[in-house]
C-alpha beads as a LAMMPS data file, in Angstrom:
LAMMPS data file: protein, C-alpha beads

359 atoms
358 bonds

1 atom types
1 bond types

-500.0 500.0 xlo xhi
-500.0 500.0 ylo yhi
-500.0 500.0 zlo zhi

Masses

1 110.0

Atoms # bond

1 1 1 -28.074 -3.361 14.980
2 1 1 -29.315 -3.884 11.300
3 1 1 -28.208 -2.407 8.100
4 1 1 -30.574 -0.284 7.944
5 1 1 -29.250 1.899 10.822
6 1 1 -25.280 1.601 9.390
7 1 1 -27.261 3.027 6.045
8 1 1 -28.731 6.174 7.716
9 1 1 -25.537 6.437 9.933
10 1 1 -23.499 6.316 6.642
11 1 1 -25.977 9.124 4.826
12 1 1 -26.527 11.400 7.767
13 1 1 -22.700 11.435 7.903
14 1 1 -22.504 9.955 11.608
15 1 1 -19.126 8.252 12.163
16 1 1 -18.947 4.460 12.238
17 1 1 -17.841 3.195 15.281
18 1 1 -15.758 -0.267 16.423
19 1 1 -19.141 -2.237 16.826
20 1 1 -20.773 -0.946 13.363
21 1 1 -17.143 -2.188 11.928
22 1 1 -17.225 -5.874 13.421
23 1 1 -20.927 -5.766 12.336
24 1 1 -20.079 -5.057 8.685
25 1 1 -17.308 -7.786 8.711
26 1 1 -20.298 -10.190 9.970
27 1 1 -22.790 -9.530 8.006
28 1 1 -24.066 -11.736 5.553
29 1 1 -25.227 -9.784 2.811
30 1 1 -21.908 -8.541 1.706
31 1 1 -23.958 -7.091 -1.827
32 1 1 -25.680 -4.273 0.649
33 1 1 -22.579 -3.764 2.188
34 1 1 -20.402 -3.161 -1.459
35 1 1 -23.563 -1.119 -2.531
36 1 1 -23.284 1.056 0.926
37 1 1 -19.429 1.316 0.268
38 1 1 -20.259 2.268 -3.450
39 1 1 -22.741 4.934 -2.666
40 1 1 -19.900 6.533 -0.564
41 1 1 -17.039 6.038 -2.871
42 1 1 -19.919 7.882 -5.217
43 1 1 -20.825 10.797 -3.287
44 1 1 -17.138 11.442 -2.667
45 1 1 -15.674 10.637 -6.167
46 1 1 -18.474 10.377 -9.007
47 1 1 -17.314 7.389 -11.391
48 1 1 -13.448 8.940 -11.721
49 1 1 -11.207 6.077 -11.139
50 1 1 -7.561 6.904 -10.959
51 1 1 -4.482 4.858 -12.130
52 1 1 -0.792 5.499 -12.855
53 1 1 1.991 5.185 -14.972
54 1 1 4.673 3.894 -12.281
55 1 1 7.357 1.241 -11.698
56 1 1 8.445 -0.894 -9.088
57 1 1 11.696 -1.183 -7.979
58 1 1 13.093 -3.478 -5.296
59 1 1 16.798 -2.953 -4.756
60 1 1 17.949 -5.032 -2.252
61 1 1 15.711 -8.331 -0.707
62 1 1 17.812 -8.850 2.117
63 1 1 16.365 -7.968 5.265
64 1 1 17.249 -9.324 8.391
65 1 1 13.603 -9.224 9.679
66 1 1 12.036 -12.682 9.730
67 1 1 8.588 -12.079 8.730
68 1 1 6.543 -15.764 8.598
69 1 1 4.716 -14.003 5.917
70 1 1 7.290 -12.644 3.400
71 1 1 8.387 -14.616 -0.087
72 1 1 10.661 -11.307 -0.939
73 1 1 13.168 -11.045 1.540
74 1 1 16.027 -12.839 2.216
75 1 1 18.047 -13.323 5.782
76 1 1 21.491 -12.710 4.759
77 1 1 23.652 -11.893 1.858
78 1 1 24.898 -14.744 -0.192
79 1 1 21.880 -16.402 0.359
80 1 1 20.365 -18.570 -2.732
81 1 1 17.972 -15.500 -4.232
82 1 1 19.579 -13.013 -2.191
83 1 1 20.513 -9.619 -4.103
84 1 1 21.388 -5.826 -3.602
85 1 1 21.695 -3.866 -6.614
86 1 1 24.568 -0.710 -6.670
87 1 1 23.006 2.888 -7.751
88 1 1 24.507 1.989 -10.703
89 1 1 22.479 -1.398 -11.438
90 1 1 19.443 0.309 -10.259
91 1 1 20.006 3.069 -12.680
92 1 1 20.382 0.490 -15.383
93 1 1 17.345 -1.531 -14.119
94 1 1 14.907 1.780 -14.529
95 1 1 16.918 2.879 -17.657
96 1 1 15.541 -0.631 -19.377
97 1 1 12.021 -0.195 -18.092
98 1 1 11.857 3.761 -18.692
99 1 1 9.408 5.323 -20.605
100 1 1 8.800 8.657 -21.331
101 1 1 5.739 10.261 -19.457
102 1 1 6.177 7.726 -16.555
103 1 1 5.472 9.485 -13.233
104 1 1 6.202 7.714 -10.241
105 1 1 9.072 5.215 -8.620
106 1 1 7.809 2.875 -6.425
107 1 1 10.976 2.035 -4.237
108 1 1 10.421 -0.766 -0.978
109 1 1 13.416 -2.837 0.169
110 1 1 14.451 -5.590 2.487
111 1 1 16.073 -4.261 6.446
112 1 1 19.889 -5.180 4.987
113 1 1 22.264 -4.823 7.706
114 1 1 25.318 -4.343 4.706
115 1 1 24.160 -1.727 3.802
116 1 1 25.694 2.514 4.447
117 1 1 22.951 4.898 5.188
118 1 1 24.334 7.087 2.037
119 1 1 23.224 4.108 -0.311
120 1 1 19.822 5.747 0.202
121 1 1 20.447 9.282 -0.377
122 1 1 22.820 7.902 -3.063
123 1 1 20.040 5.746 -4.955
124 1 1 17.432 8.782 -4.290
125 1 1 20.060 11.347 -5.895
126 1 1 20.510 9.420 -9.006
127 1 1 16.606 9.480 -9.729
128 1 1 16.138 12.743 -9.456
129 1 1 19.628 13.185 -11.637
130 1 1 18.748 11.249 -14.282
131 1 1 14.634 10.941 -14.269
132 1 1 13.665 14.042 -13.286
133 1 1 10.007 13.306 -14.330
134 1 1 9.252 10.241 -11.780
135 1 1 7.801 11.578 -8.752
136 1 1 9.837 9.083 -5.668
137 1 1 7.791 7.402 -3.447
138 1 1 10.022 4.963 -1.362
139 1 1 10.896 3.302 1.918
140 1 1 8.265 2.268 4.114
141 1 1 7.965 3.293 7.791
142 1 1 9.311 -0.105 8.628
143 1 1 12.502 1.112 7.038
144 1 1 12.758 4.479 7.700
145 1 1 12.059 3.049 11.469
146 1 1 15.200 0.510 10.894
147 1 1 17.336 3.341 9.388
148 1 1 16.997 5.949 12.328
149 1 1 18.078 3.037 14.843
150 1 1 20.973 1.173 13.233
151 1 1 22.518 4.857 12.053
152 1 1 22.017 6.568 15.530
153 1 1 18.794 8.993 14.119
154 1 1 15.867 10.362 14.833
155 1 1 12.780 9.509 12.944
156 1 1 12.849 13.130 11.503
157 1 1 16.648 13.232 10.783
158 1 1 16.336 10.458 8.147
159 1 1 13.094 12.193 6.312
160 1 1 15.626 15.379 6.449
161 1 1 18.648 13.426 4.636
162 1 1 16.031 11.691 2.243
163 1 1 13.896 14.346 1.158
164 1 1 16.968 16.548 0.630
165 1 1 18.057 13.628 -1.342
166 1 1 14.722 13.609 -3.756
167 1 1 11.996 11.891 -1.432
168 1 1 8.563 12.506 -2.279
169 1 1 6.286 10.828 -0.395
170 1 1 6.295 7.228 1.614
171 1 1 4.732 4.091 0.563
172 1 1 2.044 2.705 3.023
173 1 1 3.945 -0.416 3.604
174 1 1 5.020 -2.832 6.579
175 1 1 1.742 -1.854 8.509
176 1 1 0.490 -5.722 8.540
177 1 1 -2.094 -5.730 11.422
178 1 1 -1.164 -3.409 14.510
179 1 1 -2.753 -5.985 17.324
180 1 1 0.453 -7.161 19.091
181 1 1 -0.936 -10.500 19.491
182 1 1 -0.594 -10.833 15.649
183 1 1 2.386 -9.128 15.305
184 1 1 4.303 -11.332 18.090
185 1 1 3.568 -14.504 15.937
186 1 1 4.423 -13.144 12.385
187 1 1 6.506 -10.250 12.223
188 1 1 7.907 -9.966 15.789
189 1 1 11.297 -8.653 14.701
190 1 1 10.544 -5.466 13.053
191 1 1 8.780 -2.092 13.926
192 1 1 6.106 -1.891 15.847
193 1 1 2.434 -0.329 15.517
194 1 1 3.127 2.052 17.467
195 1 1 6.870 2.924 15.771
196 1 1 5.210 2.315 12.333
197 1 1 2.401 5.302 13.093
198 1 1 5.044 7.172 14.601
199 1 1 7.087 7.078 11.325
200 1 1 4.012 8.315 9.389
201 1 1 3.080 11.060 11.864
202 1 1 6.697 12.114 11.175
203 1 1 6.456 12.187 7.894
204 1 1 3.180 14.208 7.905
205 1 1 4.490 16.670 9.781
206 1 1 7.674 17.150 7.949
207 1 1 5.141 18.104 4.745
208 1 1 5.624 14.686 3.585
209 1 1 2.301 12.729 2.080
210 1 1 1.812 9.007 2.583
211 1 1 -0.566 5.661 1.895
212 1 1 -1.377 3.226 4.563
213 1 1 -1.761 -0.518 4.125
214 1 1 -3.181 -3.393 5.797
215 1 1 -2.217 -7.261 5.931
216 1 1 -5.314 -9.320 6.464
217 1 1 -5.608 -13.028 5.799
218 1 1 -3.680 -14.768 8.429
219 1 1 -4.616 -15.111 11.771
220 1 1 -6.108 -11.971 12.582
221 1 1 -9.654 -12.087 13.900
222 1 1 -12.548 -9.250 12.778
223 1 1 -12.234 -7.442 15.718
224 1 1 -8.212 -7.175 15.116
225 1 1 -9.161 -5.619 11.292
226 1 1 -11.321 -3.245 13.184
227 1 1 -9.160 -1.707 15.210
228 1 1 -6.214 -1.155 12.774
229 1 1 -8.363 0.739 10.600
230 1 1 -9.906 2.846 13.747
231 1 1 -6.004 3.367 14.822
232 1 1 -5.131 4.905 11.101
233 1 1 -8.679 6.981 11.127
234 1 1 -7.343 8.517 14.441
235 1 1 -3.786 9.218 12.348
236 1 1 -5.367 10.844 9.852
237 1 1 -8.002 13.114 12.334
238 1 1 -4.144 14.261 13.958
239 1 1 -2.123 15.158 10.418
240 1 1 -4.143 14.463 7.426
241 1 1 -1.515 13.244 5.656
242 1 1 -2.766 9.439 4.455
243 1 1 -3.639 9.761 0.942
244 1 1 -4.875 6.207 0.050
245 1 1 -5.908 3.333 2.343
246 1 1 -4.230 -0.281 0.445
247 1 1 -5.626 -3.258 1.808
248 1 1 -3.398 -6.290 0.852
249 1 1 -4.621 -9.629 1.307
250 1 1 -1.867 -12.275 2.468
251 1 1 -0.699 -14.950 -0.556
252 1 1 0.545 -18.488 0.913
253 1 1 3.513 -19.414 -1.494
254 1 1 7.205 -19.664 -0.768
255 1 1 6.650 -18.617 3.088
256 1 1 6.732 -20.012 6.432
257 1 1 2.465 -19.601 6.888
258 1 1 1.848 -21.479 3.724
259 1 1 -0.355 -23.774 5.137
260 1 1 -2.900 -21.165 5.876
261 1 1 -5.475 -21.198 2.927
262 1 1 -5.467 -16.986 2.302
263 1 1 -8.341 -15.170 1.835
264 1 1 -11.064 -15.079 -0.853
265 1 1 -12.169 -13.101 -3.348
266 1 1 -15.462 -12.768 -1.294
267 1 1 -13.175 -11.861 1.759
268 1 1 -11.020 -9.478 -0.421
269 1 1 -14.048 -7.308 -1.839
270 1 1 -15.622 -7.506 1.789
271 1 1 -12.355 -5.381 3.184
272 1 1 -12.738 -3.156 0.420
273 1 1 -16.104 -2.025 1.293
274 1 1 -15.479 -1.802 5.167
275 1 1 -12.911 -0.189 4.599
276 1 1 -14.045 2.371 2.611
277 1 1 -16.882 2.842 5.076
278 1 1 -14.584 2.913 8.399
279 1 1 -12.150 5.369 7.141
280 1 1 -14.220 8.278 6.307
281 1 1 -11.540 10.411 6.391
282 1 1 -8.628 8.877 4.398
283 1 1 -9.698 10.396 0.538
284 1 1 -9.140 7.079 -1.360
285 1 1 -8.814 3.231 -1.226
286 1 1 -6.881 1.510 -3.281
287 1 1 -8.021 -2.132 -5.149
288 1 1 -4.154 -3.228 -6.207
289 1 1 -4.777 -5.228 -8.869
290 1 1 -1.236 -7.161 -7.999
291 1 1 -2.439 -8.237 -4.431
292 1 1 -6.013 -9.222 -5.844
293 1 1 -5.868 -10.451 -8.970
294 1 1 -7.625 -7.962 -11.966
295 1 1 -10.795 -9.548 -12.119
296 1 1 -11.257 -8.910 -8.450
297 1 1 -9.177 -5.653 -8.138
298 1 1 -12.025 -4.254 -11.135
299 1 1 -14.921 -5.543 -9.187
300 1 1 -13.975 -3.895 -6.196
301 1 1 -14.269 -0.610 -8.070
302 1 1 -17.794 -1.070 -7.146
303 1 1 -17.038 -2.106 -3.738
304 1 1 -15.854 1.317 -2.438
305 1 1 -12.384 1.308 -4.252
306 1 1 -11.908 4.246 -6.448
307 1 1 -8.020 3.782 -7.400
308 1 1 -6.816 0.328 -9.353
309 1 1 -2.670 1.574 -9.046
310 1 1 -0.864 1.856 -12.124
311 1 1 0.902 -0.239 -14.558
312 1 1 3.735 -1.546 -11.806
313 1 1 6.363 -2.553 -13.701
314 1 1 7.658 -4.594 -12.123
315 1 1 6.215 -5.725 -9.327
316 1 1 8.295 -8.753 -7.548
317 1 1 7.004 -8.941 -3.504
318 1 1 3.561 -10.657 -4.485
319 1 1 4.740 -11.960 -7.286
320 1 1 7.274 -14.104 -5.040
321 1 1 4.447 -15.100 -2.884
322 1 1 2.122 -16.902 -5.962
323 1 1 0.418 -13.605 -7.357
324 1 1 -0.825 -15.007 -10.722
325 1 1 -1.668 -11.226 -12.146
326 1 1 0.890 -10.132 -14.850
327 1 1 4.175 -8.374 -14.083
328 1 1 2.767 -5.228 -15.923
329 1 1 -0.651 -3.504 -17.418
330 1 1 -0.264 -1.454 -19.928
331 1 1 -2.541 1.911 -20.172
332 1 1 -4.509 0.805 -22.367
333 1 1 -5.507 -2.480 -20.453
334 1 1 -5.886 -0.421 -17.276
335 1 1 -8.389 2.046 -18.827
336 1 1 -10.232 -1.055 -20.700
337 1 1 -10.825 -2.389 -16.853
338 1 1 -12.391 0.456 -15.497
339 1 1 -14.320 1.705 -18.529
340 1 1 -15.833 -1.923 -18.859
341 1 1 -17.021 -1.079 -15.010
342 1 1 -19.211 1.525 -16.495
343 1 1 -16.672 3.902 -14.832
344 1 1 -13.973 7.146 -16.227
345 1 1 -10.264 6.370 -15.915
346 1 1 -8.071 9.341 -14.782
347 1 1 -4.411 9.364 -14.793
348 1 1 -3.183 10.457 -11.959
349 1 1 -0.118 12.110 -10.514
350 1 1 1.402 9.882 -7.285
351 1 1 -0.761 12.859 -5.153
352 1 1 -3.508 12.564 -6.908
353 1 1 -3.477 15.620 -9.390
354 1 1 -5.532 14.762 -12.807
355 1 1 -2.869 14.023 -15.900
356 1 1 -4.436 14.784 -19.213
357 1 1 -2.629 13.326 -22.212
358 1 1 -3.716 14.290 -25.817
359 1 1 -4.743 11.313 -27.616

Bonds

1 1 1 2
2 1 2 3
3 1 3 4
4 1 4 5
5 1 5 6
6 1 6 7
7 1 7 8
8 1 8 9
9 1 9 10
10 1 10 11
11 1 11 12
12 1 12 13
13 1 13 14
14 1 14 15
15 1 15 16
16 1 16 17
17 1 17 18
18 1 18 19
19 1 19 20
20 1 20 21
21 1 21 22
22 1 22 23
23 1 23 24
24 1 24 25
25 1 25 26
26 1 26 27
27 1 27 28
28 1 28 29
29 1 29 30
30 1 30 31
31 1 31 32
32 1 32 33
33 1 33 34
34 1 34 35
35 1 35 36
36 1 36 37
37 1 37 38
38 1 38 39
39 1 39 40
40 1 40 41
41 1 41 42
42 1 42 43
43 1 43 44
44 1 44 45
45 1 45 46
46 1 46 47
47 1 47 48
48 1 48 49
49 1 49 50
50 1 50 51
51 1 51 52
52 1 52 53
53 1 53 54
54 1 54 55
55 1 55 56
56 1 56 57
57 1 57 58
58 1 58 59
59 1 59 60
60 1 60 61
61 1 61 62
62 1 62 63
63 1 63 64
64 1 64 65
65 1 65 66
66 1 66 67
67 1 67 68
68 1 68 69
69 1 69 70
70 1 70 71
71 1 71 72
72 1 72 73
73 1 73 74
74 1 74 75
75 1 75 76
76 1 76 77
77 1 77 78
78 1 78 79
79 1 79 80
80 1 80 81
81 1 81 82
82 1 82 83
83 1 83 84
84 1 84 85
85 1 85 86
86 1 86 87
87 1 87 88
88 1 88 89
89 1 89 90
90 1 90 91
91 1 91 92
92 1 92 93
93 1 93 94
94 1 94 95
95 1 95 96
96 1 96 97
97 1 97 98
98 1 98 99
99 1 99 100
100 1 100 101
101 1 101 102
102 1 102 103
103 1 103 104
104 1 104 105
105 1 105 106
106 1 106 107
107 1 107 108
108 1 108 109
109 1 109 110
110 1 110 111
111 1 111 112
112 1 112 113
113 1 113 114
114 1 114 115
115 1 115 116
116 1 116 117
117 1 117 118
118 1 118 119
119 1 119 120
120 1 120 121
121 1 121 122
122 1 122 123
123 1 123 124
124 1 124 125
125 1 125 126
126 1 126 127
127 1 127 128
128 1 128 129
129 1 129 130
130 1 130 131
131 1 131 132
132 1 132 133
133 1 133 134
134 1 134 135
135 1 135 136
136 1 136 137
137 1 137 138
138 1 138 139
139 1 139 140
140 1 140 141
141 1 141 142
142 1 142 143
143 1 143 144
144 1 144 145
145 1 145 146
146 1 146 147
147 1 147 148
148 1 148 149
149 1 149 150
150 1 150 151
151 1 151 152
152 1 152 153
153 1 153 154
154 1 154 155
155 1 155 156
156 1 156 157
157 1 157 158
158 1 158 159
159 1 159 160
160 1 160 161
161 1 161 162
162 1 162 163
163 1 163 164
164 1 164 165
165 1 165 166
166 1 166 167
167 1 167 168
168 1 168 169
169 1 169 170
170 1 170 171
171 1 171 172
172 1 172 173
173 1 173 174
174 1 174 175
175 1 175 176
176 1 176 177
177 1 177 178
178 1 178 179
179 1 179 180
180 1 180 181
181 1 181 182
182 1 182 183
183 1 183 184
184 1 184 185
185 1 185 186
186 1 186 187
187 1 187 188
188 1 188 189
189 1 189 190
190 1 190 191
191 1 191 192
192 1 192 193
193 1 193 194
194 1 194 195
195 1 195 196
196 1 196 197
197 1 197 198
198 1 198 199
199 1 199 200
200 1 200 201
201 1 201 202
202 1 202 203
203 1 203 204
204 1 204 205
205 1 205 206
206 1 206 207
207 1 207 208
208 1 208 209
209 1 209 210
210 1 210 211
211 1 211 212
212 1 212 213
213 1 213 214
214 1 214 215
215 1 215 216
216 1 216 217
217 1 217 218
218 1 218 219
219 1 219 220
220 1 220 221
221 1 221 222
222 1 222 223
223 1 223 224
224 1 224 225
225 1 225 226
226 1 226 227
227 1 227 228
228 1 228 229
229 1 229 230
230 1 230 231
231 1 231 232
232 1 232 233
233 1 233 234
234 1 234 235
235 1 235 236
236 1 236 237
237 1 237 238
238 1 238 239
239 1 239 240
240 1 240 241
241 1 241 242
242 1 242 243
243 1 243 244
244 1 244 245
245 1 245 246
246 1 246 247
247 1 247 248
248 1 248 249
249 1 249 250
250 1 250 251
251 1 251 252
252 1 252 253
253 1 253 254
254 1 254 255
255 1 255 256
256 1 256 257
257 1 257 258
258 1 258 259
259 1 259 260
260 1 260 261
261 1 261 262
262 1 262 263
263 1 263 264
264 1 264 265
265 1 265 266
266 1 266 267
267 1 267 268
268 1 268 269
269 1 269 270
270 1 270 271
271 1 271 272
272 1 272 273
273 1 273 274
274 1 274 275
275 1 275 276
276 1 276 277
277 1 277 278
278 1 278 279
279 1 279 280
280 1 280 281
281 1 281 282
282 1 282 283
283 1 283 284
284 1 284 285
285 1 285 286
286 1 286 287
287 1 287 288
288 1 288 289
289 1 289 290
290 1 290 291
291 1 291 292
292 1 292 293
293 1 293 294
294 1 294 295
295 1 295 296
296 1 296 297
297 1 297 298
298 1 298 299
299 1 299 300
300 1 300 301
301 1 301 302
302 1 302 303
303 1 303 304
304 1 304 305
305 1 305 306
306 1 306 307
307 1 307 308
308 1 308 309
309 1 309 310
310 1 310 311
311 1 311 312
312 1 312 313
313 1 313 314
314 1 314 315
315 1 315 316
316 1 316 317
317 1 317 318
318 1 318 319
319 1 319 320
320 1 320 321
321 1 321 322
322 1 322 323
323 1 323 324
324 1 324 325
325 1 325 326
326 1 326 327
327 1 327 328
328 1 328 329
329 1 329 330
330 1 330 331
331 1 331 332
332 1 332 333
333 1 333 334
334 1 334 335
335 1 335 336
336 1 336 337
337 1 337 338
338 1 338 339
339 1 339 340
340 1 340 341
341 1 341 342
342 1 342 343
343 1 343 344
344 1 344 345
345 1 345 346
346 1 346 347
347 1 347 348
348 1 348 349
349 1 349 350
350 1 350 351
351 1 351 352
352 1 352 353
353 1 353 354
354 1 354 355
355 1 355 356
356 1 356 357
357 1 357 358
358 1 358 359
């Protein structure tokens, strides 16, 4: 195998397989691997880049999973850092970061065991109520997983109760790596790979869109990379309903694997273009300038990435963990960054429809 015969794969529009995957992780030209992953994200995208006007918001970090991985969350309430907003401080939280012709909520949370299932409808309710405008995107699978158990639901009862309650779409959180080797040593206590895909294929068929992530960076081997991706392609052949592919590289401070070094920029822009190459049927891939840092997140716009997020305010999970990027871009920053790639910003909607302001 050469790259030569991944290129005419790639351009005759033959799927990649396992072994073409490993091979791209292995190879050491990553340039002619970016520039393969470029030409795609080309053909399927021109030079449109999309970003967002969104906020982050985190409102509760206790979660009785005990990820090795996680800076966010905290075990039990009372704990030193420990916190769970009421709807009512998380409608003052947004109210002070607000802004008119914001689109999108960006809600993830800790597993807290305190906690009613009508907080969640509750919080939900009071969005659409009182910001009618912001499109919600909350709960990963992981949670939505946790919810149906400890209430007594089915996967498809809690999407019911949420997306009655204003639910728009999921986040592509709390996949980490689905080989259960990996999972056994760093996030044993949660959903599995199997529950977390059978969240998503839920949600898809209830009509609800989703992302999809991956954790790389700890002790995951190529091979393990591989597969997740091949297991979220075969998702997406089932129910089309991934709209972005996030990779999100693991960052080393304030958790229990801190003594693993974390990957490298080289490492970082290498997962973009395999990615974008592997999942030939997931529209877009993500470079989240949070996770990678914005000097990285803009390269990998020619990597394969066509989507840099939004302005994320404010973004506290990596941030936790050592991110050194700022709490917040503004517009203006985020459509400097891809412009100076030689490339066309596009606002986006949080499904992808094309926002035109007037200057």
């Amino acid at each position: 195998m050469n790259i030569e015969a991944i290129r005419e794969k790639v351009q005759s529009g033959t799927r990649l397989s396992a072994e073409d995957g490993v091979f791209l992780f292995s190879h050491p030209d990553l340039l002619a691997v970016a520039q393969l992953a470029h030409s795609v994200r080309l053909k399927l995208h021109g030079t449109t880049t999309y970003y967002n006007w969104n906020l982050h918001l985190n409102s509760t970090n206790v979660c009785e999973a005990g990820c090795l991985f996680c800076s966010f969350a905290r075990l039990k309430t009372g704990m030193p850092q420990a916190y769970t907003m009421k709807v009512d401080d998380a409608h003052r939280w947004i109210s002070e970061r607000y802004r008119p012709g914001m689109t999108e909520v960006h809600i993830v949370n800790g597993l807290n065991p305190d906690l009613p299932f009508e907080y969640y409808p509750s919080l939900l309710k009071m969005i659409r109520r009182e910001f009618p405008e912001l499109h919600i995107k909350a709960f990963t699978a992981v949670e939505i997983h946790y919810f149906a158990q400890k209430y007594g639901m089915t996967n498809r009862e809690v999407l019911s109760l949420l997306t009655e309650a204003g639910l728009g779409s999921l986040p592509g959180g709390g996949a980490e790596i689905f080989s259960e080797r990996v999972r056994k040593k760093i996030c044993r206590d949660k959903a599995s790979a199997d529950e977390w895909l059978a969240v998503h294929r839920d949600a898809h068929l209830h009509g609800l869109k989703s992302n999809c992530t991956m954790l790389y960076g700890t002790i995951e081997t190529i091979e393990e990379r591989v597969d997740h991706m091949l297991r979220l392609r075969e998702l997406q052949d089932e129910t089309g309903g991934f709209q972005v592919f996030i990779p999100l590289a693991f960052h080393n401070e304030g958790n229990r694997m801190e003594r693993l070094p974390g990957p490298t920029a080289v490492d970082d822009l290498r997962v973009i273009a395999v990615s974008r190459l592997m999942l030939d049927n997931i529209p877009h891939v993500k470079a989240y300038w949070v996770m990678l840092g914005i000097k990285t997140a803009q390269t990998a716009l020619l990597c394969g990435a066509n989507d840099i997020d939004g302005t994320v305010t404010e973004e506290k999970i990596y941030h936790m963990a050592g991110s050194r990027s700022p709490d917040a871009l503004g517009l203006d920053d985020i459509r400097h960054l891809i412009a100076a790639a030689g490339l066309t910003p596009q606002e986006r909607t949080t499904t992808y429809q094309s926002i035109e302001r007037a200057a």
